[in-house]
N, C-alpha and C positions, 0 to 999 in steps of 0.2 A: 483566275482572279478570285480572291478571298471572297467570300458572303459579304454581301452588306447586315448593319445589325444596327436598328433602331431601338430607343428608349421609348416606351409610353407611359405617361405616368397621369391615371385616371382621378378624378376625384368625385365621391362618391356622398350624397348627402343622407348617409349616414354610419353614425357611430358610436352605435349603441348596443345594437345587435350583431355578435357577433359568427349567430347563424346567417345572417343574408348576406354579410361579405363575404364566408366560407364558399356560399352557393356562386356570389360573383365569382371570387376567384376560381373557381373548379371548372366556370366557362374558360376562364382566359389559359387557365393550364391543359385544358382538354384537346387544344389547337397544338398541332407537332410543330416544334419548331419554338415555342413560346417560354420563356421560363420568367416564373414571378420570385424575381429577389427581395422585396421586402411587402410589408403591410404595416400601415400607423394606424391607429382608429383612436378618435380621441371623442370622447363623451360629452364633454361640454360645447364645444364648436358641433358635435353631432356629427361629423365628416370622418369619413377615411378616403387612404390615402394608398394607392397600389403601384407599384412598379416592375415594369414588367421589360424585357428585352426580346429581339428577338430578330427573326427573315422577315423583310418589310411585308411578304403577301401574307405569312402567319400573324403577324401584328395587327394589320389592316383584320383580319377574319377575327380576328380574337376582340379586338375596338368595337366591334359590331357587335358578335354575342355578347359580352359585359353590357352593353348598352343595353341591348335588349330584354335580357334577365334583369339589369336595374331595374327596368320601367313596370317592371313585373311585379316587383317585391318594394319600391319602396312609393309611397306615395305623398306630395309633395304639402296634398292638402292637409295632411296631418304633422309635419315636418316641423320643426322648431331648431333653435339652435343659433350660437352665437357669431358662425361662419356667414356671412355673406353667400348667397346660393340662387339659382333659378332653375333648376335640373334636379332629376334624381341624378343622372350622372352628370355631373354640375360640367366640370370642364374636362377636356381629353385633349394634351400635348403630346405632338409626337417631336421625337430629340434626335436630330443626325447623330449618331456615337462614331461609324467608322466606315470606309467604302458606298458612302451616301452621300448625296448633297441635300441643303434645305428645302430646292428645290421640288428636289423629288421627296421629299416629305411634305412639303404643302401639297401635292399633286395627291397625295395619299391621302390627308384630310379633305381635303375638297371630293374625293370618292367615297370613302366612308361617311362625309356630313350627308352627303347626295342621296346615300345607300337608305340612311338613319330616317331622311326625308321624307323618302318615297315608302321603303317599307316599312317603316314604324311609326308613320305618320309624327313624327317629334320634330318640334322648329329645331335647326339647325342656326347658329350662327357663328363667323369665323372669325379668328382673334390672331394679332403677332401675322405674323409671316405669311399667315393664310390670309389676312382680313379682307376681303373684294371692297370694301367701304373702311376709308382710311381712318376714321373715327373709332375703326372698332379693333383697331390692333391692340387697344390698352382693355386691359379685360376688365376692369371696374366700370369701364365706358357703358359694355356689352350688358355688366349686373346690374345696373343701376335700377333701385328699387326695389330689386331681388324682384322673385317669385311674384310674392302678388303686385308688384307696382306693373311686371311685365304684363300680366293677367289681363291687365285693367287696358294696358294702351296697346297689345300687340295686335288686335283687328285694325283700332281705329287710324294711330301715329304712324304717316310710312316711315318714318326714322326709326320705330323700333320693328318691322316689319323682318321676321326671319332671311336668310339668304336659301335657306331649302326649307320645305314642311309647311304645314298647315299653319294660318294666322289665327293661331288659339292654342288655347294651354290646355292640357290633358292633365293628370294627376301626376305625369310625368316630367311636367315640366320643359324644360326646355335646354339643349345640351350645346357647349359653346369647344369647339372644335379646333383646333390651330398646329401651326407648328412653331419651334421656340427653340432656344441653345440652351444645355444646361441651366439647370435656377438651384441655390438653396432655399431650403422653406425653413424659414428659423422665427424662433417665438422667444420674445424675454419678457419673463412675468417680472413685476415691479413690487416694493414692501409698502403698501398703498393699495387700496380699494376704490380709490377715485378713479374714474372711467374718465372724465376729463382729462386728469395728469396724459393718461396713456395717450390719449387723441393728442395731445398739445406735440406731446413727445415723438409718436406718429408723421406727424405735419413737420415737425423741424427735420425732420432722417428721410423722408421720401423724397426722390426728386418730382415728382410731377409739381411742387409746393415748395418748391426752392434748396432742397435738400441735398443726400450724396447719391449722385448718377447711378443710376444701376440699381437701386434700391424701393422696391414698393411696401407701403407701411400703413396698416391701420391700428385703432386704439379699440379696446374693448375690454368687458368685467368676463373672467375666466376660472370658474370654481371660486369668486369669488376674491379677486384677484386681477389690478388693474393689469394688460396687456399690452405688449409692443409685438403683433403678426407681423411677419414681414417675408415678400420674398427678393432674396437677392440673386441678379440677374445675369450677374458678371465678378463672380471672385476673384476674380485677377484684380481686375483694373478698380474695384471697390473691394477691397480685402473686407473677412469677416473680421479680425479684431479692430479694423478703424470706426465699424458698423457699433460694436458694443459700446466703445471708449466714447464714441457722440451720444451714443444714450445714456450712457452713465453718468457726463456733464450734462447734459440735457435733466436730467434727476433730479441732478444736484438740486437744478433752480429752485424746484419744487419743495425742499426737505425731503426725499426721498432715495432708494436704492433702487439696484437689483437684487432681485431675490434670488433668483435661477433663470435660467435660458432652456430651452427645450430644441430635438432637431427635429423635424418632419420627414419622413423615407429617408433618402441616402443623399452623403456626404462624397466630392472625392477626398481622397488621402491626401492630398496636394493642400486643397485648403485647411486642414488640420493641423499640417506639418507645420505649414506658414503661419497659425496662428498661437501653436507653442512656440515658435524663432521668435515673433514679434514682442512676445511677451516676455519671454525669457532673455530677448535682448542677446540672444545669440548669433553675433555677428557673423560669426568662421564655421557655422554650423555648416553640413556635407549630408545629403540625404545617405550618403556610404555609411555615417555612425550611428545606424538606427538598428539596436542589434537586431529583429525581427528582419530585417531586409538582410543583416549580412548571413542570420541563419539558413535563410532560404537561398540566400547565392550557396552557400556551404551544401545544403541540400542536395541542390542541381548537381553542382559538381560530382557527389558522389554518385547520382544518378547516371549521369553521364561514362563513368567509368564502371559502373558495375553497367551499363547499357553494353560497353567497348566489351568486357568479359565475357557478356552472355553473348555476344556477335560473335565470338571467338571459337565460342564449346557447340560441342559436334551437336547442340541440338537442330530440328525443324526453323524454331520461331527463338527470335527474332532473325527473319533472312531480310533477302534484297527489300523488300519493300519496306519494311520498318526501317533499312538504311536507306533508304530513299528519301524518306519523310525526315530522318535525322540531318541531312545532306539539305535539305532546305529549307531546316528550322537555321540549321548553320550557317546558311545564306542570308537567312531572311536578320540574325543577328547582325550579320556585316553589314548591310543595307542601313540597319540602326545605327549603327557604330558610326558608321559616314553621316549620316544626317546630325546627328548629334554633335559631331565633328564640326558642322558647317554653320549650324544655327548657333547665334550669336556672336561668330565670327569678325572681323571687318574685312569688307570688300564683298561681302553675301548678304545685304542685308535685301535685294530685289529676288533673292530667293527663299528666304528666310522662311515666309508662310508657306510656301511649296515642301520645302524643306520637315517643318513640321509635322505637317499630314502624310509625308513619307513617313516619318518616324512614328506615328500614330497605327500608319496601316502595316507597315514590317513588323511592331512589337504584337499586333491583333495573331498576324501571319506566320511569326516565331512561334507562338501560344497553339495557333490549330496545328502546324506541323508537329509538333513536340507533342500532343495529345495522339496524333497518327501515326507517332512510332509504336503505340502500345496499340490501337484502335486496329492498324494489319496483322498484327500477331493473333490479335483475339478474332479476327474475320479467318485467316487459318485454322486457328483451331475450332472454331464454326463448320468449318470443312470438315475436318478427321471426325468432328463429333455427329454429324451425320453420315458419314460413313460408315462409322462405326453402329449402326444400328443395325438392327436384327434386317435381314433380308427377307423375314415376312411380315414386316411393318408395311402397312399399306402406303405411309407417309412418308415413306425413307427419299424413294427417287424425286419426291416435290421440294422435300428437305434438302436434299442434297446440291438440287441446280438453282434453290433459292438460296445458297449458301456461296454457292460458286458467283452468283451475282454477284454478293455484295463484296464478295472476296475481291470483283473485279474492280466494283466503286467504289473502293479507298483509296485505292492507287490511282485510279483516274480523278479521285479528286485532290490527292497530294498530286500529282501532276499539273491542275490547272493551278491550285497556290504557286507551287515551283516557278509554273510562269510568271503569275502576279511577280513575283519576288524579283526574275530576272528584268520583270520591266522596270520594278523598280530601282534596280541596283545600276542599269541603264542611267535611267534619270539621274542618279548622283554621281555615277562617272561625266555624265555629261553639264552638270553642272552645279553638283557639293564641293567641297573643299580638296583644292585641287592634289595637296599632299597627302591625300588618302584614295586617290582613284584606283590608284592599285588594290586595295580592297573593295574598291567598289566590284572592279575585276574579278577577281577574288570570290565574291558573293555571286556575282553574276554567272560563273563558272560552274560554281556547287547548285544555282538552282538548273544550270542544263541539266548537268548531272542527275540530278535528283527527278526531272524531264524522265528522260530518255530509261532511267534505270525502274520506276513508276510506269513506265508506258512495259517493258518486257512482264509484269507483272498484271497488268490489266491482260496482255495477250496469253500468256500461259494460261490462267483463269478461265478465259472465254473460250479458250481451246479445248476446255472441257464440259461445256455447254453441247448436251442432246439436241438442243434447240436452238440452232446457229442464229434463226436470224432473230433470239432475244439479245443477241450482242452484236448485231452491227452497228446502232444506234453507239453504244457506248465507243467502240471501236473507230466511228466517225468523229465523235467528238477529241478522242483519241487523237488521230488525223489533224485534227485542226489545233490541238494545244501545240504536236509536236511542229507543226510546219511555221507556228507562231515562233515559237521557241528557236528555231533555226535563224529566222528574219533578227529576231535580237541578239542573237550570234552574231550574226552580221555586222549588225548597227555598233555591236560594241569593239568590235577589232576597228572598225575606222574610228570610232572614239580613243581607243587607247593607241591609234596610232598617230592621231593629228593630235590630242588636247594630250596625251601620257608622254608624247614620245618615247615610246616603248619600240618598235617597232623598226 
């Protein structure tokens, strides 16, 4: 089964300095497994903004250190700024992105706020999806007052009373913790200095105040410059240009514009596309004529054929196990192909949502196989390169069977994707679009393959291990992808024999 990979996207009260975010961030990247894709630091709200992905236990460890280095470096009592706030690390969302439920990322907020509680002595409280007190899902609920208003009531008021951590504020303030689906953070500054307009404007676009669903909005003076902050909560179902086009009437009333829009951290590419179509009134528009996507379809391909050439010539690498991992990126494509097939269909619409998060988690599982055709070739030549070293290197024999490990744990990990794949190619035989099962078949077939041909490659490996029993561990797990892998064999020949008639 694929990693699961959660989003966290911290925010931090402050944005000024752009040495104490560097030092944040250097915690959160110090954690294996974590990668920080962007940072916004804006000077006037005095917040920044980090985003970060990653393996849910490296995420959770990484949410803790950043917390902690916060409370270290920024101090509340001194803080200013035009951002609503009551934390040095104001808020901490975690995001299902893929092979995760919300579930189990509220479970992970509620450990981390626990962690934050008890070891760093900072009130905790939980927002959205985590909230234990249903009043505090809305996170303005949680700020209300900000900083010092908390200050004042958080001994006495049990209503503002943390969920973890001491009843008292530290310099640190106090950090509101949750879990939540994607949001955009989008700002439009207005040609007006009145702080009013923006509130007005605010109030008419939020929905908590009668406004558009999905949409949180407050007003404020910004460099000087009245404000429409906003986060939106749900692009789909509240598109980003309906968002503008109501603030831009909403202006009007006042004699006023837009001046500019600003984005906060990251956008997907989906909302973007939709809101050049919308604008541009491009009915018959095809995400296919976007030439930067056909380039990179053009790309692949030759990739793919100069992959098929070098698999060809009498070299080493690229051998079985890079075609291993190629055999269930190719699966894991067909897996796609079918879901895609079946979503939006008629007569599929009670699998529709199943559907989707197939297609979510094969395009994640396309992406790591295809990264592990190159990832076994270079754990090979990992090998020869410690080989090749002087035979009175004191380091060589430690090099060498540390080399042979990892040699073994590429393949045993395109092996366990391979299964994910098969199970899920399973799943759309048995219940995507029924004139495409034979690819589901198909897909399900290349990721045995890609099984079985991954597993001779963990064994060769470990057969070269001084130290046998540093590979039975891996060799068991082994064992248990491939007997998995057999069972879905199974389950798909009585599929393709009753729902294919194939058989």
């Amino acid at each position: 089964m694929t990693s699961p990979l959660v989003e966290c996207v911290p925010n931090f009260s402050e944005g000024r300095s752009q040495d104490v975010i560097d030092e944040i961030k250097a915690e959160i990247s110090a954690v294996e497994g974590t990668f920080v894709l962007d940072t916004h630091m804006d000077a006037d709200h005095n917040r920044s903004v980090i985003t970060f992905v990653g393996h849910p236990q490296a995420v959770e460890e990484a949410a803790f250190r950043m917390i902690e280095k916060a409370s270290q470096l920024i101090d509340l009592e001194k803080h200013t700024g035009e951002h609503p706030r009551i934390g040095a690390t104001d808020v901490v969302p975690f995001v299902p992105i893929s092979n995760i439920t919300m579930k189990e990322c509220v479970e992970m907020a509620h450990r981390v706020g626990e962690r934050v509680g008890k070891e760093l002595e900072i009130p905790v409280f939980f927002y959205e999806e985590a909230a234990r007190i249903p009043e505090r899902r809305r996170l303005e609920v949680v700020r209300k007052g900000e900083y010092e208003g908390l200050k004042v009531e958080i001994e006495s008021n049990p209503a503002r009373h943390p969920d973890f951590g001491p009843r008292e504020l530290g310099s640190a303030g106090a950090t509101v913790i949750g879990a939540r689906e994607f949001l955009i953070a989008f700002n439009v500054n207005l040609t007006t200095d009145d702080e009013g307009i923006a509130s007005d404007i605010a109030r008419a676009v939020r929905h908590s105040s009668g406004g558009l669903r999905f949409v949180k909005a407050l007003g404020m003076i910004v460099d000087g410059r009245a404000q429409v902050s906003m986060n939106l909560t749900n692009f789909r179902k509240t598109p980003l240009p309906r968002v503008v086009e109501t603030i831009r009437r909403e202006a009007e009333r006042y004699g006023v514009g837009i001046h500019n829009s600003e984005l906060v951290g990251l956008i997907p590419q989906e909302a973007m596309i939709d809101t050049a179509v919308w604008y541009t009134q491009m009915d018959l528009f095809s995400p296919a004529q976007i030439l930067e996507q056909k380039m990179l379809s053009a790309v692949k391909k030759e990739d793919q054929v100069n992959f098929l050439d070098s698999l060809a010539a009498g070299t080493a690498t690229p051998g079985g196990g890079s075609a291993a991992a190629y055999s269930g990126a190719m699966a894991a494509g067909l897996v796609s192909m079918v879901a895609s097939l079946t979503v939006g269909k008629k007569g599929y619409a009670e699998v529709e949502g199943e559907m989707e998060n197939i297609l979510n988690e094969s395009e994640v599982l396309r992406e790591e196989l295809t990264l592990a055709v190159k990832e076994d070739s270079e754990a090979f030549n990992q090998v020869m390169a410690a080989y090749r070293k002087p035979k009175t290197d004191r380091n060589r024999k430690e090099e060498i069977q540390g080399a042979i490990l990892k040699a073994a744990a590429v393949p045993l990990a395109v092996a366990g994707k391979a299964l994910r794949v098969s199970e899920l190619a399973l799943k759309t035989a048995e219940l995507g679009n029924k004139n495409a099962i034979t690819d589901s078949g198909a897909g399900a077939n290349l990721a045995f393959a890609a099984v079985t041909s991954a597993g001779y490659n963990v064994r060769i490996n470990l057969g070269s291990l001084e130290d046998k029993n540093k590979g039975k561990e891996l060799l068991s797990k082994l064992g248990q992808i491939e007997g998995s892998a057999l069972e879905v064999a199974g389950k798909l020949k009585v599929v393709m024999t009753e729902r294919g008639k194939l058989f």
